[in-house]
N, C-alpha and C positions, 0 to 999 in steps of 0.2 A: 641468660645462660646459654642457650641454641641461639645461634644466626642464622638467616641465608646463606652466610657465606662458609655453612657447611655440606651444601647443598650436594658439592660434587660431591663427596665419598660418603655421602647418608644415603643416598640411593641407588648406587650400589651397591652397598653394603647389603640394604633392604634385598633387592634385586637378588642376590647369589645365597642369602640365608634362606631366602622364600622358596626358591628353586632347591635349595637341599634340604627341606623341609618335607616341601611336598613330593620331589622324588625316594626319599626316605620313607615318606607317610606310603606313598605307593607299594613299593616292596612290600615292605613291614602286610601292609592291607591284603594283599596276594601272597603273603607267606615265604617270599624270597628271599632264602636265604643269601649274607651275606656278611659276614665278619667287622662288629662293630655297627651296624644299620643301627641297633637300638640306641647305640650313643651319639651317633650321628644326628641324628633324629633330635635327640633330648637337646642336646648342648646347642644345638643349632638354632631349634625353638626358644631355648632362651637369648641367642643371640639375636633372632629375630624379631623377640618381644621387645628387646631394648634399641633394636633399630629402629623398629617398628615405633617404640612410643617418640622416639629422637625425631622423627620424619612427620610425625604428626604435631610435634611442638613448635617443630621448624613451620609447618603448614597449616598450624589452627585457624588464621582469619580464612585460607582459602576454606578450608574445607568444613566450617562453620556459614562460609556462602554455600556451599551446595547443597542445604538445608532448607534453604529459602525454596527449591524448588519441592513441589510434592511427585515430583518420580522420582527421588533420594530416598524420601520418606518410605516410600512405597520398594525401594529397594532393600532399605534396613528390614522392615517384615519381610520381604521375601527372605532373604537370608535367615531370618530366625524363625521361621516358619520352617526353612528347609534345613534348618539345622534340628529342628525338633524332630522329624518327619523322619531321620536318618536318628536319630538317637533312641525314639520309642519303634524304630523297626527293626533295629541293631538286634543281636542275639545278648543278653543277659546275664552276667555270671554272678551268683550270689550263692554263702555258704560252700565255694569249692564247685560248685557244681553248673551245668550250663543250660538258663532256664530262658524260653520263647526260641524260636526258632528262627526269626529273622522274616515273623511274619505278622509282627504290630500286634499279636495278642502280648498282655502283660501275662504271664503267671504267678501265683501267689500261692505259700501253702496250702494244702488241702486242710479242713478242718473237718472233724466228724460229725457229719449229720444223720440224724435219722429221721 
């Protein structure tokens, strides 16, 4: 289905999605405003997921080799370590309203105790 010899325009495609992705994701993060950022942003992430999985199909033996090393391994928990880390420290919004403050406590309704 995917060749190599899509090689040239699948990464940069990747390359220029990635980059309007995360300068998108930047704004949006710091509140800059900026006409159309939130669809910039959306449409672009889908375009990057589908480059993104094309570049990986094109490249599964390689990057199924760098598996074989354990500081790969060791790379993937970092990333989902630091993806958790940024997610339960985030601020919360649940029921309309904006719960934890961006300082790793959960909050959870109050219940009455006596």
């Amino acid at each position: 289905m995917f060749n190599s010899g899509q090689k040239p325009w699948v990464s940069p495609f990747v390359a220029v999605t990635y980059a309007t992705v995360a300068v998108s994701g930047v704004l949006m993060l710091f509140h800059i405003k900026f006409p159309g950022v939130l669809h910039i942003h959306q449409w672009g992430g889908v375009l990057f997921l589908i480059g993104g999985t094309i570049h990986m199909l094109i490249n599964w033996r390689t990057l199924l080799s760098y598996f074989r090393n354990t500081k790969a391994v060791y790379g993937v928990l970092a990333g989902v370590v630091t993806i958790v880390l940024f997610v339960s420290l985030a601020p919360h919004e649940r029921d309309g309203g904006r719960h934890g403050h961006g300082k790793g406590q959960l909050t959870y309704e109050k219940t009455n105790q006596r």
